[in-house]
Every structure is written in C-alpha cells, then in structure tokens.
N, C-alpha and C positions, 0 to 999 in steps of 0.2 A: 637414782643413779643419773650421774650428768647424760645429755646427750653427746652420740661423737659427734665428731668434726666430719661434713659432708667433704669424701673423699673430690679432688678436682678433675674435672672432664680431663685435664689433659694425663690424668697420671692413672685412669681406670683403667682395671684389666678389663678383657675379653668378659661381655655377659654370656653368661651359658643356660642356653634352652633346654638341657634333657635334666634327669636327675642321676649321675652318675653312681654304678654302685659301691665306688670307692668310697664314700664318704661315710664318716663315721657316722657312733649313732645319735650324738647329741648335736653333729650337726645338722644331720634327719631330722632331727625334732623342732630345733629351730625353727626349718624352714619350714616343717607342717607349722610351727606354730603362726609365721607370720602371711601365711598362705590361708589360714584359718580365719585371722584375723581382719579379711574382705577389705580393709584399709590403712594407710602407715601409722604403725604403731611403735610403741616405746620399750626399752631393757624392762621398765617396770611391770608392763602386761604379761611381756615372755614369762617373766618371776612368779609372777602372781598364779600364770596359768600352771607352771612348773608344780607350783604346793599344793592347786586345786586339784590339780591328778594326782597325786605323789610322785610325781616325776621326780627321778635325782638326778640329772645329767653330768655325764663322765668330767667335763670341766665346769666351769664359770659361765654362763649364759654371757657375760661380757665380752669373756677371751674366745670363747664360738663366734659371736657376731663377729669381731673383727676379722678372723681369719675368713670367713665365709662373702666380707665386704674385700677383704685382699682377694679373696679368690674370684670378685664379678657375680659370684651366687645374690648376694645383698647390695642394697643402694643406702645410704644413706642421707635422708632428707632434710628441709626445715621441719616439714609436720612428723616425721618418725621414719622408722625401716620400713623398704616395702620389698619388695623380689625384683630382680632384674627386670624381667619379661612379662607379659600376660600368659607367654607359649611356657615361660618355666611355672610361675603360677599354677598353672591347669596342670604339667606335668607333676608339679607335688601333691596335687590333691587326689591327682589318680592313684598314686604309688602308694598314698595312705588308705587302710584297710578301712571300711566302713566305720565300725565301730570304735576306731581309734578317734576318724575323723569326728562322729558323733558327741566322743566322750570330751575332745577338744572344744566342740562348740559349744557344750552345756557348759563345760566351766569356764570359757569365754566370758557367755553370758551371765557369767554368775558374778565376776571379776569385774566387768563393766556395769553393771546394779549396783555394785558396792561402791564404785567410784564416779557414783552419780551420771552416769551415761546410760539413761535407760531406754532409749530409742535405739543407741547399737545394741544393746543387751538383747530387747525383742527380736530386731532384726536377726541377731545369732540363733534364739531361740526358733522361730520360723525354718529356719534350715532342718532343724531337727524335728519337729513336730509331728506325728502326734510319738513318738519313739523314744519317750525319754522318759528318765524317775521321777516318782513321786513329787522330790522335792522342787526338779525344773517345771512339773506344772505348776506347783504351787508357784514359783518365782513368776512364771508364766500371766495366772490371774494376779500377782501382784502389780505388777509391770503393766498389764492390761490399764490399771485405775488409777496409773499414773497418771497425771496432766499432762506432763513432758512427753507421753509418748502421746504422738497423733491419733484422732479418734479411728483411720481408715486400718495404723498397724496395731490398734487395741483389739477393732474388731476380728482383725485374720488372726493374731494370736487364740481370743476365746475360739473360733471356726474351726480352729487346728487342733486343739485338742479337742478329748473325744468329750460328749455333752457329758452329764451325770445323769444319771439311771431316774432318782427319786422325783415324783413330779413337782415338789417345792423347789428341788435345787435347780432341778430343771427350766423351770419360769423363771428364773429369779437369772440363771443364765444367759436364757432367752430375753429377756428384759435389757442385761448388759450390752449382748450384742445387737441387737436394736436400737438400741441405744446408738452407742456407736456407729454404725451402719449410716444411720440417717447423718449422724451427725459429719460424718465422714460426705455427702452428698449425694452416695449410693441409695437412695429413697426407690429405687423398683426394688432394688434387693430387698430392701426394710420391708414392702408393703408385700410380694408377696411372699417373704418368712412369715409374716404374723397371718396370711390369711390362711397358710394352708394350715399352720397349729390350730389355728379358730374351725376351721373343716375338720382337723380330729378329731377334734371333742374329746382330747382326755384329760381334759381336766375339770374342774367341781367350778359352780355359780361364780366365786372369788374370782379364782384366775382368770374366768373365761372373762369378767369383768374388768380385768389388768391389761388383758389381750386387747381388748375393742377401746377401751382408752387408750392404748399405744397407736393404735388405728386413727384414731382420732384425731390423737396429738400429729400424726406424721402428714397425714390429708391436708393439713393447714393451707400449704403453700401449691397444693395439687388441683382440691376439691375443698373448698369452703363447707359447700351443702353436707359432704360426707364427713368433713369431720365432726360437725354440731350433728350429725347421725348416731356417729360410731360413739362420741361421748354420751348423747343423752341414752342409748342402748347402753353401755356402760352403767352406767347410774341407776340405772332402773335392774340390776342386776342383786343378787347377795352381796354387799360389801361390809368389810368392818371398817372401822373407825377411822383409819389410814387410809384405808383406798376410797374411801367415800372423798376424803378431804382431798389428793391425789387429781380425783374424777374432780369434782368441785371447783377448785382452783384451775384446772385446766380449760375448762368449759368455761368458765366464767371469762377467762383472758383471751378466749377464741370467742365468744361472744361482745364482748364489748368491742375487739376488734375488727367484729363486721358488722357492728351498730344494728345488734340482736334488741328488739321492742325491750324484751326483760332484763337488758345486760344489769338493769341497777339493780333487781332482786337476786339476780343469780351474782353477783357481787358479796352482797350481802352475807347469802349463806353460806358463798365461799368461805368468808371471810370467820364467820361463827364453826367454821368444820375446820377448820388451819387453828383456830384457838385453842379448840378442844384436842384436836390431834394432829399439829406440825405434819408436815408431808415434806420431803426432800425439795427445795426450791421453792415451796408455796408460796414463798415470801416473796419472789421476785415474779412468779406468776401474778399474784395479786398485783402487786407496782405494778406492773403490765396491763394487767385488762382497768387498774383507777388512771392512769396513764392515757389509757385509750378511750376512757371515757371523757375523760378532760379534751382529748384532742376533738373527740366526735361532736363537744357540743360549741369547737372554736376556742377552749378556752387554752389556749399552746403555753401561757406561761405557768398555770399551773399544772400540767403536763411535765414542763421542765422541773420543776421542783418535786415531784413527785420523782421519776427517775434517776435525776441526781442525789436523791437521798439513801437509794436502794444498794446495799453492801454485793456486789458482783463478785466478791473474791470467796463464800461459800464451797467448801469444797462439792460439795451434794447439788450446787445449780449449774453443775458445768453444762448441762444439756440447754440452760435457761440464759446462760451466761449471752451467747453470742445473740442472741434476740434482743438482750437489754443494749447491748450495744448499738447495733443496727438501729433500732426505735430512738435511741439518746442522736446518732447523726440524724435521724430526719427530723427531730421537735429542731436542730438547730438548722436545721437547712429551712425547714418552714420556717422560724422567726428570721432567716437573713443573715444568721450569724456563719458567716460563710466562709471567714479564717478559721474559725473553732470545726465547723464541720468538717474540712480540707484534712485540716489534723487529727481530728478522730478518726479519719477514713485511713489515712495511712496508720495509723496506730492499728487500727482491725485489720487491715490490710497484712499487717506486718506479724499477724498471731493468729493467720489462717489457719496455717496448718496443725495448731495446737487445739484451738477453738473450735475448729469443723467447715469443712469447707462446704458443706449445705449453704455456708451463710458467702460464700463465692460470689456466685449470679448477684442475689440481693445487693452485696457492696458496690456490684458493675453499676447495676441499676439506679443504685444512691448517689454514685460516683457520675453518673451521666446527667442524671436531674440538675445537680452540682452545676455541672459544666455548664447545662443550658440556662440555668437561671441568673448565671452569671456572664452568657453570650460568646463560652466558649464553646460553638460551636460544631468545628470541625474536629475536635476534639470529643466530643461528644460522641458523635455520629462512629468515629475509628472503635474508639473505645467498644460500642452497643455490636456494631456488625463482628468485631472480634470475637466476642462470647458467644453470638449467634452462628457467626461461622463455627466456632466451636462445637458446638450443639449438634448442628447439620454433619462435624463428622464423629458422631454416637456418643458426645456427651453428654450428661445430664442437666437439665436443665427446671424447674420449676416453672408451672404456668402462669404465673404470676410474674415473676421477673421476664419471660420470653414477650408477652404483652407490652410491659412496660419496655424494656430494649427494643421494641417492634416501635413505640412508640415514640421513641427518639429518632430514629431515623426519619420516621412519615416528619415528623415537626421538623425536621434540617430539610428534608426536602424540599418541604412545601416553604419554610422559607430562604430556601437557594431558588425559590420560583420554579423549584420542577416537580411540577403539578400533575404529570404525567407518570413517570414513577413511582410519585406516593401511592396514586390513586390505585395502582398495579398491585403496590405490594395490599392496598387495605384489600381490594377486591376479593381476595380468599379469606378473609376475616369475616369468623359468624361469632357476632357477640353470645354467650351462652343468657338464655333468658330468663329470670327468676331471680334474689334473689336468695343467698350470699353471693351463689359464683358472677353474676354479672357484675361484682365493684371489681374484677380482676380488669373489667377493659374500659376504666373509667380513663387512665391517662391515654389511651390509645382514641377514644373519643375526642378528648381535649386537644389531641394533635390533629384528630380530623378536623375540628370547629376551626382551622387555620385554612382549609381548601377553601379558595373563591369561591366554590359554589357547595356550600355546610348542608345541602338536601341532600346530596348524592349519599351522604355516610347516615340518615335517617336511624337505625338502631343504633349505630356506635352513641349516635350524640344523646339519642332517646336514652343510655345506660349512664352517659355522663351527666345528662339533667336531672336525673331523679337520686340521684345518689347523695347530695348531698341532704338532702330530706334524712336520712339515717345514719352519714354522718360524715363531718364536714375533714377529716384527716383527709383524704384523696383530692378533696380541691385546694388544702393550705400549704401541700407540699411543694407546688409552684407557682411564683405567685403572678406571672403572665396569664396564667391558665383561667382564673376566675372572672378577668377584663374580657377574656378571647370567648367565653362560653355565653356571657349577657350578650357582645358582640353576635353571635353564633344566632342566638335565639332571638332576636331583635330582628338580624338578617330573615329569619323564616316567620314573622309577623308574630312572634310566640311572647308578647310582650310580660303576660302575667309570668311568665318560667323566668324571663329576666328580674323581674323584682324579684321572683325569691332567692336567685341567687347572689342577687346586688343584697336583700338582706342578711343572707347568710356572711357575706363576707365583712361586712359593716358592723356586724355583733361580732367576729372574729377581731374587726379592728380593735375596736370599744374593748377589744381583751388585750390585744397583744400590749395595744399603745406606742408603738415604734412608727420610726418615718414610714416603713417599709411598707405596712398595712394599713395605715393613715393614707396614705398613699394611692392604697390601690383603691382604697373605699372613694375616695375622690373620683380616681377616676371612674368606675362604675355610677358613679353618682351621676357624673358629667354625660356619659353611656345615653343616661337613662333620659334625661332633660335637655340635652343639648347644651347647657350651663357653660361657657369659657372661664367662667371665674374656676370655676371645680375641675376643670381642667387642668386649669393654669396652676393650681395647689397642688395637684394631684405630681404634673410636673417637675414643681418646686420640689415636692419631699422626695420625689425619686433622684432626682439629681445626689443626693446625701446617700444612696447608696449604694450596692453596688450590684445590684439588681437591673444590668442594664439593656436586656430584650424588655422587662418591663417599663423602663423611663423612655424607649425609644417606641414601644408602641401607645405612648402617651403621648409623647410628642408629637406620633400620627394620627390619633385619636384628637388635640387640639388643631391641626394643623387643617381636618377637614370640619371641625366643627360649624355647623353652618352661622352661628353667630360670630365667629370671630370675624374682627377686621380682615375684610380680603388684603393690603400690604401686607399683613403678619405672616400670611400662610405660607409666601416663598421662603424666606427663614427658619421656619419651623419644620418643611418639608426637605430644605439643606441638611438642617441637620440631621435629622434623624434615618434622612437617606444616609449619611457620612456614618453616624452608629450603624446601622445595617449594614454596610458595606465595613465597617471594621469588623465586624461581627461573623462578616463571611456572608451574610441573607444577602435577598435580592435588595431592589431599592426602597419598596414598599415594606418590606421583611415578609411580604406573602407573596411575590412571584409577582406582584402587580407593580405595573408604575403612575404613578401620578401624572392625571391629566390637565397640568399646571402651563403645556409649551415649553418649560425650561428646557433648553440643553447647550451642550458643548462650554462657553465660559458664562456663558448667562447664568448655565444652575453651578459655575464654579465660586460667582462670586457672592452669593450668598454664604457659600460654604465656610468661605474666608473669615467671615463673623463669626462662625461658631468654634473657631482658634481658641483655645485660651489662651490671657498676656504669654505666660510660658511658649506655647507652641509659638507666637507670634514671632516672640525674640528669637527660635532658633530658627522660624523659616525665615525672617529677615538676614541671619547671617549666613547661611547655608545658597541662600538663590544669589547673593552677590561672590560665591565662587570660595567660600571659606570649607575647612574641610572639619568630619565632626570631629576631630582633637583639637582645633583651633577654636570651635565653637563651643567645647567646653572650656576650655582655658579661658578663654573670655567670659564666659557666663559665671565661672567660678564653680561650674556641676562638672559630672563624670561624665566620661566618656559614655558610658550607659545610660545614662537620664537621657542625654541628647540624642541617643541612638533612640530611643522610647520617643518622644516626643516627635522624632521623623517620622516614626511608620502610621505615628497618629495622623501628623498633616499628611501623608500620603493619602492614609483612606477618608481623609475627609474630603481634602482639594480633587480626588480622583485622578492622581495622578501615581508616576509610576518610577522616575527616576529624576536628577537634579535639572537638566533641563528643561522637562516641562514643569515643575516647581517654577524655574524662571519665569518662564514665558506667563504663566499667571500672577504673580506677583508683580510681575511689570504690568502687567493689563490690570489687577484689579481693582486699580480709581476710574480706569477709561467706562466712557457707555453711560 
C-alpha cells in the first residue's frame, strides 16, 4: 500500500496525550499496533500484524489510520506512522492488557523475520522473553544465528530464553552464547560463565574439554600464558575427532601467534586433525597461525598471500571472521601499504557491530599505529586517550590493546618533548614477566626506547629486546620502532642486543623488498657503523614513502652522524626539524633540541631549501601580497593544493601567518 501524504504543520490538529474511551475498537488496535511497533512503521506491518493475530478490524487498517492522522492521534512521516506524543505512546501501551501486548510483540516479531529485518525482530522478541510459544523461541534461536543480528542482541536473546534441561543441548547452548558474548566484547561475562560451568562439573571428559578450550580461546587477548593453559588442558582431555581438531587448530593459531618454540609441529597436527575432521572455521584458524608464522619469522609478504587467499565469508567462521581481518590491516600496515590499510580500517570499522565488537579496542589500536607511522600524530594520541578514557568509565577493554593505546600516547609525548608526563604515565607500569604474557608490553617498551634517558624504563625495554628472538610481528608493525630500539640499546652500551636486532630487521628487509624496509635496514646499518653513505640510502628510500616519523628520524640519525660533512648537518637538521614540527613533535622529534647555535632566521634559512619547487612557487606568490585564489589561478592548481602547500611552508619556515612568511623571504639571500 502507497505511503500517505505527510499531513502539513500548518493544517495539524491538536495531538492528544491520553487515550480516550470513545475510540473504537479498530482504532484501539491501531494505535496498540504502532505503539508496539517501538519505531515508524508502514500500512503493510499494521496488515501483516492484523493476519498474524487474526485480527479482523471493524474497517480497512487504511481508512483507521487516516481518520486517527485527522484526528492528531497519528503522524505521518518520510520513514512511516508513528504516535503523536511519547506521553500518548506510553498511554497505549498501559491501556493494553498484558497478554494482548505480548501477543502483539511475538507476531511483530515474526512479521519483521519474514521481511528480512531481523535485528527489529530480536529486538521485539526481547520484550517478550522468556513468556512466549514454542514457536517464538524457535524464531528466537533462529534469529540468534543470524549474521544480521549483532553478536551482543544474539547473546541476550539465547540468556532470555530459559537454557534446555539435556546436557548436550545444554553445552552446545552454552557454546552459542559464549560465543557471542565474547564476541560482543563482554569477555568478563564470557570468562566467568565458562568458569563456574567448569566448577560444576556436570558434565563427562568431552565437554568438560569444550569448556577449557572456549577458555582458552577467550584468554587470548586477556592472558596469553592462560590461554596455551586452558587449550593444552583441553587437548589432553577425552576428545572425539571434531573436538580434537577444534582444540588443535585453536592452539596451533594462539601458538604461532606468540612465537610458541613448537608452533611448526603444533601446525602441523593441526593441520593432519582439520583433514581428518573439518572443525567450524579451522580453515581460517590455520591461515591464522601459517600467517603468523610467516610474520614471526619476517617474512610479511608471504603472510600477505597467505590471508588474502583465506575465504572469510564462511558462514561457521563468523567468531574467526573479525581476527582475519584485523591480522589482513596489520600485514598491510607493516609492509607501508598505508592507503590499503586506512580502507580496510574503515571497512571493519563500518561492520562492527555485526562482526563483534571485541574486535573495537584492537581497530583503535591498529588505527593509532596508522596514524603514527604515518606522523599523524595528534590524531593518534585523541584517538588512544578516547578509548582509554572510555575504559576508565567501566568499559571493557582487553590487555593488550590498553598497553598498546598506553603506548601511543607515551611515544606522542615524548615526542611533543614532554618527557615529564610520559615518564608519569609509564611509572605505574610493571611489565608482566615471562613469557607469552610479556609480548603484550613490547610496543609500550618501544615507546619508552624514545625517553632521553632509555635506562629509567630498564624492563619495559628488557621485554622489548628479547622479543623479537620469538618473533619478529611486534617489531614489523612499525617501522620507526626497529631504528629507535638499536638506537635504545647502543644508547645503554648494549651493542651485541643491537646487532641482533639490526639483523633481525635486515632479513625482514631481504623479504619484504620494498623502499620502506630497505629503508629501514640502511638505516640501522648506518646505526651501527657510523656509515653516511647508509645513511644517506636509508634517506633516499624513505623519502618514496610515506612513512614519515621514519624518514625524519633518518634525517636526524644522518644529520648527527659523526662522519658527515660538518656544512651538511645545518640542512639536514632544518629539515627534519620542519617534519617534526609538521608532525606536531618537538624539534628533535624526542623533546631534545640540537646543539647546532641555530636560531631565529639563521635556523630559518636553511629551512628554505628544503621547500619543494612547488612550495617555493606558492611561497613566492603568497609573501608578495597575492591571495590563495589568485595564487591558484596563477599556478593553474586549486584552491586546496595551494592551501596544502601553505601550511607546509608554514611548519617548515616556523612561521605563523602571511607577514612573517614575508619578512623571511625577503631576508632569505641576506647573511
């Protein structure tokens, strides 16, 4: 049936708040019905809901609505019918008898199942829960396994109805809503449902072996140590064929991914136990932990190729689903491909709520690294303290991601030069010792190895130098990180820790083979020898991309090299102060300034050179008084390109508006 014609403000009658008892009784029903319906709905639902009751109403559900829209009881909208008021709202739904309202909502819900809307559907059924027939629970657990509905209103649906008696249907319930649960980000909830069922004990060898692999699986992002616990308890349990495979593949992908001594035998049998007997997802568990072994040992492009080839749209890997993703942005954030990343992040970003918001925090986390390897700094830093402030008021959070968000901000502080701060926020920091759980505070180390003074944070760095010994994903994911850490350990006389890390990243290169890592291997190399030439390469490739707290503390890594030409050094320190300062960092990018004597237009006219032609042409038209529409018209660019190109020579020249652009461009041949 057509929509009507939204009556106009100026020709509404009176809305009315009560529910008068004049009113017939199919216009009674009406209004329970769109009173029911929690949001504006169409003539078709009212119908629909009409046959699902046997409703017969005295007229035409049409010719009701209009009289009921002449009379101010009804609105009509773009998105459908809704009630005048919230106060008449509320008064319909008091007026209607329990059971009426009940029996409204189940065939609501059955109505909106049918016409693909199965998130309102749940939502109807919730209302009702656990008080309804047979057949709304069944729709109930169907609805639950939908994708469409969100893993948080899958799990309240299974909660709401009451469990089954039998202990097979039981676990296998319990299973569901754990599932969900977690995947929804409620992980206390998850962990202690499964502990106290495992405190039961009522159930046989199997289950109880289903139960500590759900443990297991959930600990990942909590307790490393406890989840290679609760799986290898698991596994050593009575299982059949499935749940061995299940156990097997799980443990294998949390193993590889905390660079376990056996991850390749425990691979292996994974892989021989998913043969024999396919498990739900095994497939993308496996991609997963060959994924993570490829990354552990540096080798990131076959990493890439491996999870690009892994089918995600499995109906049975939706719990495995949002982990392939997450893993697919960081192999492309570690190799630099940093358009492609940006887009995948909003693409996961954008299928949160379907996908599981467990995987929230992590995308914060992904999404911050993002920003710093590319020297969006302040951006970063908003970003991390928002999820953290979030956390602080009783959200959930994962230990993993709080470390890493902890660790964005230390590394924006320290280089905003406020070294004070950081060192506050790390001060309550106790690295956990051992490991698995110690690779959780390996980025938080790496942003210590940034303090002037890298002995103060002694464990943090102690967690970040030996971790790439097991396995090299935590230092490829940014790729300033691996320069700052030889740096770090050079700094504290620790020269053999620096070669192994310089080699570690060097065999990374020799895999990746991109500027980006070629790159860094130079400069590490330079690190290590003093070398200008390795420098100077290391330089060159970084410039190509867009990596640029890395090219700018290359630039300062050349700038102090003791073999370079002393002339070269005021240019090289121009510049990369000018990145720093675009960047938001201090001058140094670590709070420190160069003891060079430059200042005021002295260190401005260096800066001048590192213009590009582009920048040169608009700051020459810009400081003789032109404005930026005349300076694109002239150049033949946009208004935006030359609007870009100012705020660049701003933060290189260190200046702040058009007239001192002047006054240095006029000075910059003087001296």
């Amino acid at each position: 049936m057509s929509q009507l014609p939204e009556t106009p403000l100026t020709n509404r009658p009176k809305m009315h708040t009560g529910v008068p008892s004049s009113l017939a009784t199919a216009q009674r029903w009406v209004l329970r019905g769109v009173a029911v319906a929690d949001a504006p709905c169409g003539l078709w639902f009212l119908e629909a809901v009409a046959v699902r009751t046997s409703t017969t109403p005295d007229e035409p559900v049409d010719a009701t609505v209009e009289e009921l829209i002449a009379r101010g009881f009804l609105v009509d909208t773009a998105a459908g019918l809704r009630l005048a008021s919230i106060a008449l709202r509320d008064d319909v739904l008091r007026d209607t008898p329990a059971s009426v309202r009940q029996a409204l909502r189940e065939a609501a819900a059955e109505v909106l199942a049918d016409a693909g809307r199965p998130a309102q559907a749940a939502r109807q059924l919730l209302r009702v829960l656990p008080a309804v027939s047979r057949s709304a629970r069944a729709l109930a657990t169907r609805l639950a396994a939908d994708p469409a509905v969100g893993p948080s209103l899958a799990a309240d649906l299974l909660l709401a109805a009451p469990a089954p008696g039998p202990a097979d249907e039981r676990l296998a319930w319990l299973v569901d809503v754990a599932d969900n649960l977690y995947l929804a980000g409620r992980v206390d909830e998850t962990l202690r449902m499964l502990h106290r069922e495992v405190a039961a004990d009522r159930y046989g060898p199997r289950q109880r072996a289903m139960l500590l692999g759900r443990l297991g699986a959930y600990y990942a992002t909590q307790r490393p140590s406890l989840s290679l616990t609760y799986l290898g308890r698991a596994l050593n349990q009575e299982l059949d064929a499935a749940g061995r495979s299940w156990t097997l593949t799980m443990l294998a992908s949390q193993a590889a991914r905390f660079g376990h001594p056996d991850a390749a035998e425990l691979v292996a049998a994974a892989e021989r136990a998913h043969e024999r007997s396919p498990s739900p997802g095994g497939g993308i568990r496996l991609a997963l932990a060959n994924a993570s072994r490829a990354t552990a040992t540096g080798d990131l492009p076959r990493a890439a190729r491996i999870l690009r080839e892994v089918d995600a749209g499995e109906p049975a890997a939706r719990t495995q689903a949002i982990f392939l993703r997450v893993d697919r942005v960081a192999n492309q954030i570690a190799l630099g491909r940093y358009v492609d990343a940006a887009t995948a992040l909003d693409g996961v970003a954008g299928e949160i709520d379907t996908l599981g918001a467990v995987a929230q925090p992590l995308v914060t986390a992904l999404d911050c690294v993002l920003r710093l390897s590319t020297g969006e700094l302040a951006e970063a830093e908003a970003r991390a303290r928002a999820r953290l402030a979030l956390t602080g008021r009783g959200g959930a959070l994962p230990a993993q991601a709080r470390v890493d968000l902890l660790a964005t901000v230390v590394e924006v502080l320290l280089r905003r030069g406020e070294v004070a701060a950081a060192r506050e926020l790390l001060a309550d920091e106790r690295p956990v010792v051992g490991w698995p759980d110690d690779m959780q505070w390996f980025r938080l180390g790496c942003a210590a190895a940034g303090d002037p003074e890298p002995g103060r944070h002694a464990a943090l760095l102690g967690a970040a130098f030996a971790m790439p010994d097991r396995s090299m994903a935590p230092l490829l994911l940014v790729p300033h990180h691996g320069p700052r850490l030889v740096r770090a350990a050079l700094a504290l006389g620790d020269r053999q820790r620096a070669e192994i890390l310089a080699d570690h990243l060097k065999r990374a290169a020799g895999l990746a083979n991109n500027a980006l890592w070629r790159g860094v291997a130079h400069q590490v190399d330079g690190l290590l020898t003093d070398d200008p030439p390795a420098l100077r390469a290391a330089v060159r490739l970084l410039r190509t991309t867009s990596a640029r707290p890395a090219l700018a503390d290359a630039l300062h890594d050349l700038a102090r090299s003791p073999g370079l030409p002393p002339a070269e050094a005021p240019g090289l320190l121009a510049e990369c102060a000018a990145m720093y300062t675009r960047m938001g960092a201090g001058v140094a990018g670590d709070g420190t300034r160069e003891p060079d004597g430059t200042t005021g237009d002295d260190a401005r006219r260096p800066a001048v050179a590192a213009l590009t032609p582009a920048e040169v042409r608009v700051a020459e038209l810009l400081a003789v008084g032109m404005t930026k529409q005349e300076a694109a018209r002239d150049l033949f660019v946009s208004f935006h390109t030359v609007d870009t190109h100012l705020r660049s020579i701003y933060a290189k020249l260190g200046v702040h508006n058009r007239v001192e652009l002047a006054l240095v461009w006029e000075s910059r041949d003087e001296g």
